[in-house]
N, C-alpha and C positions, 0 to 999 in steps of 0.2 A: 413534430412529436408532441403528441398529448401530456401533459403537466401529470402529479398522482394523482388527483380528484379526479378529471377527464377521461384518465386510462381506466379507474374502478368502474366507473358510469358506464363505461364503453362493454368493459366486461359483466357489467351485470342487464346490459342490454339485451332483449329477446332477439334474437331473428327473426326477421317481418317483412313480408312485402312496400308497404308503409310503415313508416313510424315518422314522430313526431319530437321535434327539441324546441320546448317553451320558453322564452327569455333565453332564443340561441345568443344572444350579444354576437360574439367574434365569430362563431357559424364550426367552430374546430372540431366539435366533436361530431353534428352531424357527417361533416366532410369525412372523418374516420371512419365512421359507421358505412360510407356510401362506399368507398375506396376497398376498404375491408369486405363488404360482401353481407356485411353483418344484414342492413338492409339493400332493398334493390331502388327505393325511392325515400326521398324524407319530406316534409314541411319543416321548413326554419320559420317561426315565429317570434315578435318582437315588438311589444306595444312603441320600442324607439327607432325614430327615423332615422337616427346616428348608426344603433346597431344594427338595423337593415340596410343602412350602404357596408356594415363592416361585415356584414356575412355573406353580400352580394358580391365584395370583392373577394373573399375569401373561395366559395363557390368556381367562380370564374378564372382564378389563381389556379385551383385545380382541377378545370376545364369538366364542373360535371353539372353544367347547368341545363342536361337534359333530363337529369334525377333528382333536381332540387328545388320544390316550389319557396320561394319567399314569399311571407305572409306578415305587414303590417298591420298587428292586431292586439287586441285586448284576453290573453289567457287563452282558453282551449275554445273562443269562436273562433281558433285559424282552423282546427278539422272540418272540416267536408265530408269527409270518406273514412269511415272506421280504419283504425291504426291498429299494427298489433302489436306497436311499445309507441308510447307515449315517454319523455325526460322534462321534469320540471327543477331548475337548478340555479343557486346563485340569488336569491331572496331571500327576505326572512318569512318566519315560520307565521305568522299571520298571513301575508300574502298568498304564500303558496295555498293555505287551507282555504281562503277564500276561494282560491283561484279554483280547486276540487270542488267544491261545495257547490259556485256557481253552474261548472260546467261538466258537474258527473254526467248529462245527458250526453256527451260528447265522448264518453270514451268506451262506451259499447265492449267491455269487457278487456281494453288494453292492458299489457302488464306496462304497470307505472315501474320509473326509476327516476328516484327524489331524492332531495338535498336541499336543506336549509340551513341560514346561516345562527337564524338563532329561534326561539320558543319552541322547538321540537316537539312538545307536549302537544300542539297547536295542531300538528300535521301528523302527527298520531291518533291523533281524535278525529279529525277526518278523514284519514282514511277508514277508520273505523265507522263513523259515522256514513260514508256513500257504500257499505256495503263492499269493500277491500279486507287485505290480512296482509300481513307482513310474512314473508316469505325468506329475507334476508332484509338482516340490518348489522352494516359492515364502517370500517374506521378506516380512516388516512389520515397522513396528514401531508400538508402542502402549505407551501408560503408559509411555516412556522405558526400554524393554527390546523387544528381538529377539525375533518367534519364527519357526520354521520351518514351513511346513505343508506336509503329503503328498496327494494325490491319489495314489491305489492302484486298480488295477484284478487282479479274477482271471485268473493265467498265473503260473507263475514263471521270475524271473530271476536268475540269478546274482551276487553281488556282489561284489567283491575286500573285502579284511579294510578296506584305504583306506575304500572307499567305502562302507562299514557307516559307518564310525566318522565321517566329513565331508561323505557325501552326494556320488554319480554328477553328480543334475539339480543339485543346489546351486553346487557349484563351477563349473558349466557357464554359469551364469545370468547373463544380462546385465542383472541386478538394478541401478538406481541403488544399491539398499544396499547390495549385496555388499561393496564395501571397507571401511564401516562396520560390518559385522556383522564380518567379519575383525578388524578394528580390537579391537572388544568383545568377542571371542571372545580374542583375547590379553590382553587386558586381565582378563580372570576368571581366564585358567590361571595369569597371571601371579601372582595374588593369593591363587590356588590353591596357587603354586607355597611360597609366603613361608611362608604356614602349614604346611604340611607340612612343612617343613624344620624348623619349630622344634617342631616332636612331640617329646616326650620319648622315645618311640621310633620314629623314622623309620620309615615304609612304603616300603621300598624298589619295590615294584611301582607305588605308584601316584606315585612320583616320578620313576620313569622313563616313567610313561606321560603323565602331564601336563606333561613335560618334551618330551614327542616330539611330544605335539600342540600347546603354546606353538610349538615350534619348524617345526610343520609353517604356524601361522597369520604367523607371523613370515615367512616366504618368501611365501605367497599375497601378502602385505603389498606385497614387492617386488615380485613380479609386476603388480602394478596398478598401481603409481608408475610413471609414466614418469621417464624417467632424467635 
């Protein structure tokens, strides 16, 4: 049984001939997707030797090693053969944007389904950046932490510097979690904010920018309280 991260991933997955799980680690969700019907084949991919034996056991566990290519590799050089969903998940938000940025040749119009563990603004920008739009951007939570996940399709769209950094569909969402994820999103810059102040030499740039975005979560805050 898929965890709530997994299961969201799973449901905002396209149905495809091919599709593709980048940094599959433990292999759970492709396995879902193949067992489900959702795809008919996958590529499990995983720059780790470690998690390429745990998704190889996994696979094998449930006996669909004639739909599941395994791919030790670096980001989206595992495609070969155009996908018609691509999952990038379980990184942070540098990586994964590198990881688009690198290998937009590689996804020939795949709808992306993404998740990062932190800098969001990061993989927001590129997705914008390789010529993407956000389609859905949706909340869970799991293991007592927040994540955000994208639904991307090829087109682009334009983003205000705002909605790089907090998300267009996010703040739009009539998420039950939304106030809580606000909630815990000030509650990190807040605690962001404490240590940076006691640097020995202050970062002025990133005190005024996690000052701006405490204070941007701090108003959403109000906005959902009724008065």
């Amino acid at each position: 049984m898929l965890d709530e991260r997994l299961t969201l991933a799973a449901q905002l997955y396209q149905p495809c001939t091919l599709g593709a799980d980048i940094g599959t680690d433990h292999g759970y969700l492709p396995c879902e997707l193949l067992k489900s019907g959702v795809c008919e084949r996958m590529i499990l991919a995983d720059v780790s030797p470690l998690a390429i034996r745990r998704a190889q056991a996994q696979v094998e566990k449930e006996h669909l090693q004639d739909r599941a290519q395994i791919v030790c590799a670096d980001g989206l050089s595992a495609i070969t053969s155009p996908c018609g969903c691509v999952s990038i998940m379980g990184m942070g938000g540098e990586t994964m944007a590198g990881i688009l940025m690198r290998g937009q040749d590689k996804l020939s119009g795949a709808v992306l389904v993404l998740s990062a563990h932190t800098e969001l603004h990061l993989v927001r920008q590129a997705i914008m950046d390789i010529g993407y739009h956000i389609t859905k951007e949706e909340l869970c939570r799991s293991g007592g932490r927040f994540y955000v996940f994208w639904r991307a399709e090829a087109g682009a769209e334009a983003l205000t510097d705002e909605e790089i950094r907090h998300g267009k569909l996010l703040t739009q969402s009539q998420s039950p979690l939304l106030k809580e994820y606000f909630a815990w999103r000030k509650r990190v810059l807040e605690n962001k904010l404490t240590g940076l102040k006691c640097a020995a030499v202050p970062d002025e740039a990133a005190l005024a920018q996690t000052t701006q975005e405490a204070a941007y979560y701090a108003e959403r805050l109000k906005e959902e309280s009724p008065c």
